[in-house]
C-alpha positions as CSV (number, residue, x, y, z in Angstrom):
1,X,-15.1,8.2,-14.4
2,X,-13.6,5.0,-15.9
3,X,-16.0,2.7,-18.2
4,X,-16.2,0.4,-15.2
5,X,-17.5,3.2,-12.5
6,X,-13.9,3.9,-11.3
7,X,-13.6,7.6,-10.2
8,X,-10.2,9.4,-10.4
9,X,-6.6,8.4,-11.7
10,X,-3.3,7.6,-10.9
11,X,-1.9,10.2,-11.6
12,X,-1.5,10.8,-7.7
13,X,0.9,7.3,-7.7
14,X,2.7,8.5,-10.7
15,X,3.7,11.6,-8.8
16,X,4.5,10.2,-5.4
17,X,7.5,7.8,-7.2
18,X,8.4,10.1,-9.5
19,X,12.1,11.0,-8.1
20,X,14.8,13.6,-8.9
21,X,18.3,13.2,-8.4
22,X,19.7,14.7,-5.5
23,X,23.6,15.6,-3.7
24,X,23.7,13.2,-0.8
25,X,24.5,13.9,2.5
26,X,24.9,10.9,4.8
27,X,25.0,7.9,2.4
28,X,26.4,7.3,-1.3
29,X,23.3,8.2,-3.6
30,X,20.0,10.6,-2.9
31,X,16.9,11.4,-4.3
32,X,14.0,13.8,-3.8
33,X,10.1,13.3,-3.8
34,X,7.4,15.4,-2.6
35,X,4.7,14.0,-0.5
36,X,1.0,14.0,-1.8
37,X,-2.7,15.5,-0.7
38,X,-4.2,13.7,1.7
39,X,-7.1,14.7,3.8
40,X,-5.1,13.8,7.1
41,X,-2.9,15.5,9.5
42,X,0.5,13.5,7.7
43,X,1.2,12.1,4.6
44,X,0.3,8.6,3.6
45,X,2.6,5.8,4.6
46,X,2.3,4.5,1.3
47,X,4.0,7.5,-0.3
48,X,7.0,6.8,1.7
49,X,7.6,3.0,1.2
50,X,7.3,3.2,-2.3
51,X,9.5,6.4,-2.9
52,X,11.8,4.4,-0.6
53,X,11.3,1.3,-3.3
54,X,11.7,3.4,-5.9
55,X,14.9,4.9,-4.8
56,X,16.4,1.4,-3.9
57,X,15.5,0.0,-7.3
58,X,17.0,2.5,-9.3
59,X,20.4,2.1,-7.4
60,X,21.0,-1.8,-8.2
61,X,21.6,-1.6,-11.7
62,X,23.0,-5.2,-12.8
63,X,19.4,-6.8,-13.0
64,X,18.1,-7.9,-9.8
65,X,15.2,-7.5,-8.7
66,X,13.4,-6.2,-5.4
67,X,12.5,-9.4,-3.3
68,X,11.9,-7.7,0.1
69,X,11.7,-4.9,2.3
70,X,11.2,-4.0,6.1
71,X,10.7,-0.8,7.0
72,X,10.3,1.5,10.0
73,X,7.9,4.6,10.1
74,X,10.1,7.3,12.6
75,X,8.0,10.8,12.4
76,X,4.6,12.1,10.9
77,X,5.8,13.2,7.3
78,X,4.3,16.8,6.3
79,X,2.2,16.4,3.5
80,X,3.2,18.5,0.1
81,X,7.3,18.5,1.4
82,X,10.1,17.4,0.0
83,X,11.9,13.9,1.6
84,X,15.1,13.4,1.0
85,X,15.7,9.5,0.1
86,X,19.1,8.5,0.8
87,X,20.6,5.1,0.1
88,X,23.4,3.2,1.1
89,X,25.3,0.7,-0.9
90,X,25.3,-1.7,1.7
91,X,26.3,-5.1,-0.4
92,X,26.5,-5.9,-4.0
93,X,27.2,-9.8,-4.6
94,X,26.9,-12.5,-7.3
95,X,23.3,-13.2,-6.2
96,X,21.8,-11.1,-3.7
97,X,22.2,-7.0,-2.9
98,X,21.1,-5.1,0.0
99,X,20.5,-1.5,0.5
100,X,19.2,1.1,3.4
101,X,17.4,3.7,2.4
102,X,16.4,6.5,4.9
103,X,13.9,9.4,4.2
104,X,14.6,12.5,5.6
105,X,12.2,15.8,5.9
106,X,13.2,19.1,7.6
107,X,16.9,17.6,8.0
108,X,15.3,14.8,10.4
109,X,14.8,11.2,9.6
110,X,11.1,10.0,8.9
111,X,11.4,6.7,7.4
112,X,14.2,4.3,7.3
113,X,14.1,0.7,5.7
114,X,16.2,-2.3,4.4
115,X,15.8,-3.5,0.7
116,X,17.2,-6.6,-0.7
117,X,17.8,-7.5,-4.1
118,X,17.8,-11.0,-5.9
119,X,19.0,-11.7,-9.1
120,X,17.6,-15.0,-9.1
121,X,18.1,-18.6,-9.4
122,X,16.9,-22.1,-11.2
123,X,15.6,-25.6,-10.0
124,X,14.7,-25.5,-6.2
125,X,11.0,-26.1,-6.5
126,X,8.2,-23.9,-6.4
127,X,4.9,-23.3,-4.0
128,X,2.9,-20.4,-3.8
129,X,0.2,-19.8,-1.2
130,X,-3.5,-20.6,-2.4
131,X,-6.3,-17.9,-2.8
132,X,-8.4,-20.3,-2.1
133,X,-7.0,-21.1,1.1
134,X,-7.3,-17.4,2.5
135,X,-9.6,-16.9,5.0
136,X,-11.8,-14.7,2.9
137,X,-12.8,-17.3,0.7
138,X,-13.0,-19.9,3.4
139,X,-15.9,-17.6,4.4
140,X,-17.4,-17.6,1.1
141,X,-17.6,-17.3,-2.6
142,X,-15.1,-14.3,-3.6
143,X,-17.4,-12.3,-6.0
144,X,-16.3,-10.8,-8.7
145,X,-14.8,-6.9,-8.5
146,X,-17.7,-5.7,-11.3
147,X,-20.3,-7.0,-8.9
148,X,-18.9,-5.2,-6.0
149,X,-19.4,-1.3,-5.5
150,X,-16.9,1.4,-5.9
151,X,-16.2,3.5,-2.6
152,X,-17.7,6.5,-4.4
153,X,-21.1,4.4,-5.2
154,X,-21.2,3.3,-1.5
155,X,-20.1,6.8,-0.4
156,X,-22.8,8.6,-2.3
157,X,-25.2,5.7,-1.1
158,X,-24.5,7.3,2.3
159,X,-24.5,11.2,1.7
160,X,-27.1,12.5,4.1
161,X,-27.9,10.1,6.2
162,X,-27.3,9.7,9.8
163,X,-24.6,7.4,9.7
164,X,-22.4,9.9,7.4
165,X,-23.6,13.0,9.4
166,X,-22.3,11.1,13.1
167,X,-19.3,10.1,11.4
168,X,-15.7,12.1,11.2
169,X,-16.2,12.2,7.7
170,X,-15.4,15.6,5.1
171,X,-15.6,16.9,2.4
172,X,-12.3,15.9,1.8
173,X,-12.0,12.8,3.0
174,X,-15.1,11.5,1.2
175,X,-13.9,13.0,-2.4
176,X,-9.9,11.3,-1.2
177,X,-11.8,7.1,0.2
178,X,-13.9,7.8,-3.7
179,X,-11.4,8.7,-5.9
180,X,-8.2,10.0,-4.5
181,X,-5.8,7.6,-3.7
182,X,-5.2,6.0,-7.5
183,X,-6.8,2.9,-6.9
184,X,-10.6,1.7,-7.4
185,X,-10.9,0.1,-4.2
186,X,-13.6,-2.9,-3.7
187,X,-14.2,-4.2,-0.6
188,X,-15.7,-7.6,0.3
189,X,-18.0,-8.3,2.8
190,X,-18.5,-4.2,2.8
191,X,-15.8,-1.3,3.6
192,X,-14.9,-0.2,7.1
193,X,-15.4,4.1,6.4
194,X,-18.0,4.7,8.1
195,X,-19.3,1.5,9.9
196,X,-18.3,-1.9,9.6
197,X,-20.1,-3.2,6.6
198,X,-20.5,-7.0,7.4
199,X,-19.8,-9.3,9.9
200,X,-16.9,-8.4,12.6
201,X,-14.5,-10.8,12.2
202,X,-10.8,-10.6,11.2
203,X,-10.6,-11.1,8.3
204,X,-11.7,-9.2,4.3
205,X,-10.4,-8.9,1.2
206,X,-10.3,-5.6,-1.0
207,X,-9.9,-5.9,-5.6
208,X,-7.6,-2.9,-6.3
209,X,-7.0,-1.9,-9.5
210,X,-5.1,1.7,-10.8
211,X,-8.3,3.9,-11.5
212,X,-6.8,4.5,-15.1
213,X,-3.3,2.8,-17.0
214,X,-0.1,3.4,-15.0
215,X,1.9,6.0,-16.4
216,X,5.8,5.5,-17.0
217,X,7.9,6.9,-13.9
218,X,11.2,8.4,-15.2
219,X,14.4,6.3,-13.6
220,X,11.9,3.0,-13.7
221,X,11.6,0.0,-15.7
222,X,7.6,-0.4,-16.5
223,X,7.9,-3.8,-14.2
224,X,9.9,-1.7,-11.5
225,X,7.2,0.8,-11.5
226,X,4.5,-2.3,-11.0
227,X,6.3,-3.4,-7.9
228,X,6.6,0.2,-6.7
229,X,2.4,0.4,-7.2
230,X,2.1,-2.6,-4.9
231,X,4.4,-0.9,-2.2
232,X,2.2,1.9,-3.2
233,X,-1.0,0.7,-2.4
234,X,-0.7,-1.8,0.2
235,X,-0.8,0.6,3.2
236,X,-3.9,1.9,2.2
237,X,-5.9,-0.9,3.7
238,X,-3.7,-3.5,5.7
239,X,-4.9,-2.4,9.0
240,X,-9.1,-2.8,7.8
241,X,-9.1,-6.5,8.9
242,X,-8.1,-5.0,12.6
243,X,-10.8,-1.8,12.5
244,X,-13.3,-4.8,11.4
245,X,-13.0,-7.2,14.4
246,X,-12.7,-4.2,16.8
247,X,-15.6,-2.6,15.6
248,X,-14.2,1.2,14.3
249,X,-14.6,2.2,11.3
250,X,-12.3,4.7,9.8
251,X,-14.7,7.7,10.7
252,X,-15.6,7.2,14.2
253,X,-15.1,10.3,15.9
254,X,-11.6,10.5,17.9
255,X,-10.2,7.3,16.0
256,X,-6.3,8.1,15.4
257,X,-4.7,5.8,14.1
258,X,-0.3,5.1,12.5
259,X,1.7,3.4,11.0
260,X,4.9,1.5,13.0
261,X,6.3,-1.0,10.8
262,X,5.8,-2.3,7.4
263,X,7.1,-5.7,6.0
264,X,6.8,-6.7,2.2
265,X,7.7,-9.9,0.0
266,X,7.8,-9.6,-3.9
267,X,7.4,-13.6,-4.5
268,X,7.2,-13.9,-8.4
269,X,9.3,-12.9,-10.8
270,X,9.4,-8.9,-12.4
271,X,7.4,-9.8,-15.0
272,X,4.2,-10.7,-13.2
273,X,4.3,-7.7,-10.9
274,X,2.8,-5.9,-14.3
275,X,-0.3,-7.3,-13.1
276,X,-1.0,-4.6,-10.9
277,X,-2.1,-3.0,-14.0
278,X,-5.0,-5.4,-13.6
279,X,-7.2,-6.1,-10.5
280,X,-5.8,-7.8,-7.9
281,X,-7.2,-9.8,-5.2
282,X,-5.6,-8.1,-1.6
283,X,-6.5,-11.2,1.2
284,X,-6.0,-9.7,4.4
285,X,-5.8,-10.7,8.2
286,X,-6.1,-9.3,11.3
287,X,-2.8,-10.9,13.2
288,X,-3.2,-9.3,16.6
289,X,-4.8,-6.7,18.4
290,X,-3.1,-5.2,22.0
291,X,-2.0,-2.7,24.1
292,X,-3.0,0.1,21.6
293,X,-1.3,-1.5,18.7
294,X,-2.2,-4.5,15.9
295,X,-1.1,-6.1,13.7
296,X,-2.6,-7.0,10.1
297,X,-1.2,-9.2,7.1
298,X,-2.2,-9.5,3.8
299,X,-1.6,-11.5,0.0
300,X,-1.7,-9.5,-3.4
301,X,-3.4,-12.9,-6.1
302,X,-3.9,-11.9,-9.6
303,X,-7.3,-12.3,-10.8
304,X,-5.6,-16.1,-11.9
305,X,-4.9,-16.9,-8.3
306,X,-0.9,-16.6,-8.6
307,X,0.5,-14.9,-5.4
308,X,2.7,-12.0,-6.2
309,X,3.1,-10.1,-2.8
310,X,2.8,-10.7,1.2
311,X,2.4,-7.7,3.4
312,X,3.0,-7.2,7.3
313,X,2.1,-4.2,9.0
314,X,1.9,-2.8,12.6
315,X,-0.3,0.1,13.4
316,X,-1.7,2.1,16.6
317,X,-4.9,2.2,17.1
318,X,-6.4,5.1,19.7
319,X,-10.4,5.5,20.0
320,X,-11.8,8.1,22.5
């Protein structure tokens, strides 16, 4: 445990990035990663977006830097397996590159996504999109993360009563929402595990933070690495503000829910990612809910209110 309550570290991140070089097979460069323990029947989403990142970044070497991606989620990944990450050169101009990258496990494609690459320019004008304008805050004051609980405080809050014993919830998946996943995770109004702490509405906001320093990732610049982390991380809770205004929490028995598709901006420049060594402020919205799938969207601020990221995500969402 951290000195600020976090449980765990990030060590699970550190792996998940962590790449080795590879012969490729259908396009000009590869790499390997193994997917990491998770108490679900496939791998985390978030493994594969930002092994996919990760791969893209450390194929554009003249400087630019990752501005977008769009990505598309094709098979359940098995957890603890090798993917194959293999990228294609698509363009490489004065200003701008673009690559695809395509994961494959078990010689069958998994994940496939488009990165683009910006090597950036002057004069223009600037805007970035207020925290203050979020609908989060709109609700209310935005407290502070070390007057929120950790998930393990409001998971061991929980152990033994009814609400945890009626709920989906293991061993497992307890230890993983407390400390697993890298992050300290701080929700506001309340988290979604095992009911839906605070009003329904659609809308939340969750501080993230690594639970302990980010470690260096071989093949990464320390800011490539940041921007990897919030590729990393995003997926975790993106599709919360949707569970909130439909009422089902993560552990309601029979819940299934996927990934479809996963959109990301990187807005400000390399050097600011590194805050994602620091808490950030994750606004998020539920977009649209239908025919068994949603849609959520959410803004990375640092704790200074600068907007580094914008996240887009599509999910399916079966309850029994």
């Amino acid at each position: 445990m951290t000195k600020d309550g976090a449980v765990g570290t990030s060590r699970l991140f550190t792996a998940a990035v962590t790449l080795t070089p590879a012969e490729p097979e259908h396009f000009d460069l590869a790499f390997t990663a193994v997917t990491q323990a998770c108490p679900w029947p496939k791998a985390y989403g978030g493994d594969l977006v930002a092994a996919a990142a990760a791969a893209a970044m450390r194929s554009v070497t003249d400087g630019k830097t990752l501005h977008s991606m769009h990505s598309y989620f094709l098979r359940p990944a098995d957890i603890g397996a090798a993917v194959s990450y293999e990228v294609e050169l698509l363009r490489d101009g004065r200003g701008y590159s673009t690559r695809q990258v395509r994961g494959y496990q078990h010689g069958k494609p998994v994940y496939a996504c488009l990165a683009s690459f910006a090597a950036g320019e002057t004069g223009g004008g600037t805007f970035e999109s207020s925290q203050r304008e979020t609908a989060v805050a709109r609700a209310g004051a935005i407290p502070d993360p070390d007057d929120l609980p950790t998930s393990a405080a409001y998971l061991d809050a929980q152990a033994g009563t009814s609400l945890a014993e009626n709920s989906s919830m293991s061993e497992r998946s307890r230890a993983y929402w407390s400390g697993g996943r890298s992050f300290d995770m701080r929700h506001l109004p309340g988290p979604v595990y095992l009911t839906i702490e605070g009003d329904r509405v659609p809308h939340q906001a969750v501080w993230v933070k690594p639970c302990d320093a980010l470690r260096p990732v071989p093949g990464l610049s320390d800011e490539q690495r940041d921007v990897a982390a919030l590729a990393y991380v995003c997926d975790y809770t993106i599709l919360e503000p949707v569970l909130r205004v439909l009422g089902l929490p993560w552990a309601k028995p029979g819940l299934v829910t996927a990934s479809l598709d996963h959109a990301m901006w990187f807005h400000r420049p390399a050097e600011d990612a590194g805050a994602a060594g620091d808490w950030l402020l994750y606004a998020q919205e539920a977009v649209a809910a239908d025919a068994g799938r949603g849609v959520g969207a959410g803004k990375f601020f640092t704790r200074d209110h600068r907007h580094l990221a914008t996240v887009v995500q599509e999910g399916i969402f079966r309850s029994a």
